[in-house]
C-alpha positions in Angstrom: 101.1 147.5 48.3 99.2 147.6 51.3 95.7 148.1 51.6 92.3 149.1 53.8 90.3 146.3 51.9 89.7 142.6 52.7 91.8 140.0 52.0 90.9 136.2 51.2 93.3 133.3 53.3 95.8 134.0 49.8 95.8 137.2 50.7 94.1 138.7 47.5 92.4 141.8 47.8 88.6 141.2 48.0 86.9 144.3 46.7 84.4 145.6 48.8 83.0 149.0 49.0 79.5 149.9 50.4 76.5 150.9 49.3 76.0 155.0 49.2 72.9 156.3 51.7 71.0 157.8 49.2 72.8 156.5 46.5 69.7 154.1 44.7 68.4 154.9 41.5 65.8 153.7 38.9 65.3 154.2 35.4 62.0 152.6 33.9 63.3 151.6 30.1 61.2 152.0 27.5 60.9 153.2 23.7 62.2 156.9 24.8 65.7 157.3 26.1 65.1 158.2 30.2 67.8 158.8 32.7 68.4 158.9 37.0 66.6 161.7 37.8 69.4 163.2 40.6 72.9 163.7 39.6 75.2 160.7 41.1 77.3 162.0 43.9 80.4 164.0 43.1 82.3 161.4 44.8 81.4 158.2 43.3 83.6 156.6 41.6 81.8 153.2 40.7 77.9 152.2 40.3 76.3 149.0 40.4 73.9 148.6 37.5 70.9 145.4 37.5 68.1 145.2 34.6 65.5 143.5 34.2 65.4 143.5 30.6 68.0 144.0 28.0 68.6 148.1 27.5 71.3 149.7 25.4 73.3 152.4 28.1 74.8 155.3 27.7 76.6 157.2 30.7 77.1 161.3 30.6 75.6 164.2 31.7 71.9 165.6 32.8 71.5 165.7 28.8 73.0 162.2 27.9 70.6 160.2 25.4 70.7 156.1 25.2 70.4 155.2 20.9 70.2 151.8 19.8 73.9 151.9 18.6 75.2 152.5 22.4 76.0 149.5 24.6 73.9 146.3 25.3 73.9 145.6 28.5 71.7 142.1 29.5 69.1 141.5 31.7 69.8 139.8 35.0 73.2 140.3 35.1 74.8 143.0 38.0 77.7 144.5 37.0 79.9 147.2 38.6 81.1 150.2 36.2 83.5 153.4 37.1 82.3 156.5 36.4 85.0 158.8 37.3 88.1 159.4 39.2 90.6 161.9 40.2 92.2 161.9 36.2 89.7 161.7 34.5 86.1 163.1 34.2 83.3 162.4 36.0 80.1 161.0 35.1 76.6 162.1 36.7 74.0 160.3 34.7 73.2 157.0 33.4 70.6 156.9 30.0 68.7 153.6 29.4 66.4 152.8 26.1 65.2 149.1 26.0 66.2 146.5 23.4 62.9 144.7 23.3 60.6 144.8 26.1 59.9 147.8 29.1 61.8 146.8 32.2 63.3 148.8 35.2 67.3 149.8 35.5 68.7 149.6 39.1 71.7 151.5 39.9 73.4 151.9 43.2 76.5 154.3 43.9 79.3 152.4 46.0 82.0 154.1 48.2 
C-alpha cells in the first residue's frame, strides 16, 4: 500500500505526523476533575499526552469528568492516543484528576 510517510532502510512505515500550530494544551491535575480549556481541532485525529504525575483520564466532550475508576495513565511516559476519525466520533476534550500528588497534563494535537 503505498504511502506519504517515512520509511526506515526496511522499508517500514515510520509514523510521523507534526505538531498542530496552536494545538498545545495543559491541564493542572488536582483533587477536582479539570479539562483543556479549547475544544481540540475538528480535525485531529491523534494527541500526544505527557504527565508529570500519575492522573486517571477520561476523554469526551466540554462536560467530560475524570473519576478515580477511569484510566491510569503514569507519569513520565508520552503516549499518542486517537481521538476520532472519519467512522467514528470525535473527541474534543481530555479530563484529568490526579492519583496522588498535583502535577500538570501536556497534550499536543498531531496532523
Amino acid at each position: 500500500m503505498p504511502t506519504l510517510l517515512p520509511q526506515d532502510s526496511d522499508s517500514n512505515v515510520i509514523p510521523a505526523m507534526r505538531l498542530l500550530n496552536g494545538g498545545a494544551h495543559k491541564i493542572s491535575a488536582s483533587g477536582s476533575s479539570a479539562r483543556n480549556a479549547a475544544d481540540f481541532n475538528a480535525n485531529t485525529r491523534v494527541v500526544s499526552v505527557y504527565a508529570t504525575e500519575p492522573v486517571y483520564m477520561k476523554f469526551g466532550d466540554s462536560s467530560v469528568t475524570a473519576a478515580a475508576t477511569d484510566h491510569y495513565f503514569p507519569a513520565g511516559v508520552y503516549y499518542d492516543f486517537a481521538i476520532g476519525g472519519d467512522r467514528t466520533g470525535h473527541y474534543t476534550r481530555l479530563a484529568v484528576l490526579r492519583v496522588v500528588g498535583d502535577g500538570d497534563v501536556y497534550i499536543s494535537e498531531k496532523e
